[in-house]
N, C-alpha and C positions, 0 to 999 in steps of 0.2 A: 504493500500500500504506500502511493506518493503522500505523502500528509504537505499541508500546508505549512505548518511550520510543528518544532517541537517541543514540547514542554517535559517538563523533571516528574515523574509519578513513580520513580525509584522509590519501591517500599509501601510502596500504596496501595490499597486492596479495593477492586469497583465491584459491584455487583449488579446484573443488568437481566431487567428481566424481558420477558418477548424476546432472546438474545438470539433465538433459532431464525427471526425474521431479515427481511433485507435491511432494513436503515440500522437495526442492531444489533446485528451482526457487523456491520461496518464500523459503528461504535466501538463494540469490544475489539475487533481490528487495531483501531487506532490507539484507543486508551494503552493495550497491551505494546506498541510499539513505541509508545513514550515511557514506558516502561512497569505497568502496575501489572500487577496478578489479577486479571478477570474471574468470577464466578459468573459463569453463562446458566441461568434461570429461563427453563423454558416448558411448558406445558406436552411437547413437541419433543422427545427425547432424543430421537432422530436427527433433526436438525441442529440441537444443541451441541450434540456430540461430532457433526462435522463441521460446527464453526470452531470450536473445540481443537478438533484435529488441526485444523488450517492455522492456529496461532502456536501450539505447541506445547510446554511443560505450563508455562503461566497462565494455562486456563483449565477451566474447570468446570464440566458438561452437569447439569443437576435437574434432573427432572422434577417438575415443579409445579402444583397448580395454588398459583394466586390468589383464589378465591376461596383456598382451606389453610387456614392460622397454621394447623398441627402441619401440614407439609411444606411453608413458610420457615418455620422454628427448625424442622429437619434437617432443609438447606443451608441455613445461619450454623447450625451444626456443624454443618462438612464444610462450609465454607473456614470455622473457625478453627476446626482441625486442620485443615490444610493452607491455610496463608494465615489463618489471625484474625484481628479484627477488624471491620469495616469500617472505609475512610470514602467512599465514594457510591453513591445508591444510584443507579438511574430504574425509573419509573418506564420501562418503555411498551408495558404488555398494554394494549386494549385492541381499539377495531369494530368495525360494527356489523351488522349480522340483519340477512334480507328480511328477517321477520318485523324488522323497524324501519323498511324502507319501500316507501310508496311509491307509485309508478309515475303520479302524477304531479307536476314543481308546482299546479298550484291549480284550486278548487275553482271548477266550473258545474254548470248544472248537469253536464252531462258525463255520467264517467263510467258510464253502460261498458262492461270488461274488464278495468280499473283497480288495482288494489290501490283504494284512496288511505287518507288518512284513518276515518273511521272503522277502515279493516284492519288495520294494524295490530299485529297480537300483543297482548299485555305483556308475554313472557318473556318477548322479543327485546320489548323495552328497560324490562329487569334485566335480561340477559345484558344487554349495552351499557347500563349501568353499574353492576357488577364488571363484566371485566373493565371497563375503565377506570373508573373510580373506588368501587369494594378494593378491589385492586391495588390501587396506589395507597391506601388505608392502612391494610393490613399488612401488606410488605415494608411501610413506612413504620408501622407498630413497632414488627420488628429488628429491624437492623436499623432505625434509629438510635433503639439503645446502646449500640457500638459507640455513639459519637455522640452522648450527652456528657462525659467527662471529657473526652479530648478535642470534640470539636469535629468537625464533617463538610459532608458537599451532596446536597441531593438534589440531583434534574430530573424534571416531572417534560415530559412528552405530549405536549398540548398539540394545536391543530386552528389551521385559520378558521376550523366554524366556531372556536371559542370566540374569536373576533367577529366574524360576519356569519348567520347559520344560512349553509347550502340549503337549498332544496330537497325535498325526498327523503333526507336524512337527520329527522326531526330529533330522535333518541339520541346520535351521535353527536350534533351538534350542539344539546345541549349536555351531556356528557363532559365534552371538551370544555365548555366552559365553567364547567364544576372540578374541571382539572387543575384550570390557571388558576379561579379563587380559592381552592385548595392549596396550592403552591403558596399566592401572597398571606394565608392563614398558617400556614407552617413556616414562613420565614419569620415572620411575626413571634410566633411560640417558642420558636426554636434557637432566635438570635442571643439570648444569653447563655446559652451554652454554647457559642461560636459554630454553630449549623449555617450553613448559607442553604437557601433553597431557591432556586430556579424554575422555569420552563422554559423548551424549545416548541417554538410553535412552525412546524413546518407548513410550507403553501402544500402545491399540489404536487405531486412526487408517482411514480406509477410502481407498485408494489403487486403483491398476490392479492391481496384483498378487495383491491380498487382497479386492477386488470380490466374488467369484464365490463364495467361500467364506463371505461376510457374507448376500449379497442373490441372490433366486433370479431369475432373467430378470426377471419381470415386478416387480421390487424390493418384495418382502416379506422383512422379513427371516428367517433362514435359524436353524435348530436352535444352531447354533455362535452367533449373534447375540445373542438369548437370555439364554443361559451368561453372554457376556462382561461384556454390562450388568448381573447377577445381581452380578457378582462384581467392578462396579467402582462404588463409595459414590458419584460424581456421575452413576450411572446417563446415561452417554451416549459417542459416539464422540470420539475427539478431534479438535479443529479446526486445521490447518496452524497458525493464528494463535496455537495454543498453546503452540507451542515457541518461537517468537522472542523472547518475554523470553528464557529461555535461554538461546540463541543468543547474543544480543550480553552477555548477563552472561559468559558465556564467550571472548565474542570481545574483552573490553575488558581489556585489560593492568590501567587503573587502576582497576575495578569487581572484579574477580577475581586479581587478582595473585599471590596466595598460595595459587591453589587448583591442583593438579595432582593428577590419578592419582584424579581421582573419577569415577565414573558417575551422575547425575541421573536419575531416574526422574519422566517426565512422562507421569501413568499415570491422575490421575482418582482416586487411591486404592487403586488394582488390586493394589499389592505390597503394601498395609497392611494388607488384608481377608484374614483367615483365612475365612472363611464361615459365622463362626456370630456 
């Protein structure tokens, strides 16, 4: 991995969870090349284990699910056994899920064939908020505790619908935004014990999750596609590669030292454009 520039995490311990996926998996990539010990945390054991493989001795594959404390505490466990104690949390598992996503961007009288807003399943919308936020809760429970005597660094994984809510994607957007005031509630709580807390709020990015809604089978891009670059000034998707500046301005005590309780929007422009 090219990194944009390097910072010192000699001795440092990150734990990241979602770490089987694309953006965090490139995460632990990079943190591990500035030098700390990743625990890769992932629901996904599969995946975790060959992001895993691809960094080398200083990571460590843990099957994981976020949404239960006792296999949360388990991970903290083998994490503690094998590097120590935790100096670096990233927040990166959520996503959302078609049971919370309507066909149509906005209500007309006629929606004959339609999964409107009103058919949306309940469970769909617990689901989205559990893994986002239960999520970021419970994982913050516990490997917060590592870093109430010594001091920490924890980045929470937000989303421009915390800023502006998409379309179709009602549960997820408001998710995200219970993600960022989550983040400025824990920087708050957490600042006398020298915690910094963060979010990265990425623009539009094309991952596994959000593939199918960008690009149609045969990869043209899709009506939604369109729109997005319309309405993003560097007219284009974002590259994984984009947020790691970020990343390590965030993860470097003496680069960012005085920053908590903010959200970064790495967006291309997206939140700046009114559209005219």
């Amino acid at each position: 991995m090219k990194l944009p520039y390097k910072i010192d995490l000699s001795g440092k311990v990150a734990v990241i969870t979602g770490a089987g996926g694309i953006l965090m998996s490139e995460f632990a990539r990079a943190l591990a090349e500035c030098g700390a010990k990743v625990a890769l945390l992932d629901i996904n054991e599969k995946a975790a284990n060959e992001v895993a493989a691809s960094i080398g001795e200083n990571a460590l594959a843990l099957p994981t699910n976020c949404l239960e404390k006792a296999s949360i505490i388990k991970a903290r466990d083998a994490v503690h056994e094998k590097f120590g104690k935790v100096d670096i949390l990233i927040n990166g598992a959520g996503g959302n899920n078609p049971r919370a996503t309507c066909d149509n961007e906005i209500m007309t009288p006629d929606t004959e064939g339609l999964k409107t807003f009103f058919d949306l399943d309940e469970s769909g919308l617990k689901f989205v908020f559990d893994l986002n936020i239960t999520s970021a809760f419970l994982v913050t429970q516990v490997f917060a505790e590592d870093m109430v005597k010594c001091g920490g660094n924890i980045i929470n994984i937000s989303s421009m619908n915390a800023f502006r809510p998409l379309t179709k994607i009602p549960a997820y957007s408001a998710a995200k935004a219970g993600i960022s005031n989550f983040t400025e509630w824990l920087a708050v709580h957490f600042a006398p014990c020298g915690i910094r807390v963060n979010g990265i709020a990425p623009g539009f990015f094309v991952t596994n999750q959000n593939r199918a809604l960008l690009f149609t089978d045969d990869g043209k891009p899709t009506a939604r596609t369109e729109k997005i670059l319309a309405a993003t000034p560097q007219k284009r998707f974002g590259e994984v590669s984009d947020l790691i500046g970020t990343l390590l301005w965030l993860a470097s005590d003496e680069a960012s030292g005085f920053v908590t309780g903010v959200i970064i929007p790495v967006d291309g422009g997206f939140n700046a454009y009114s559209g005219v």
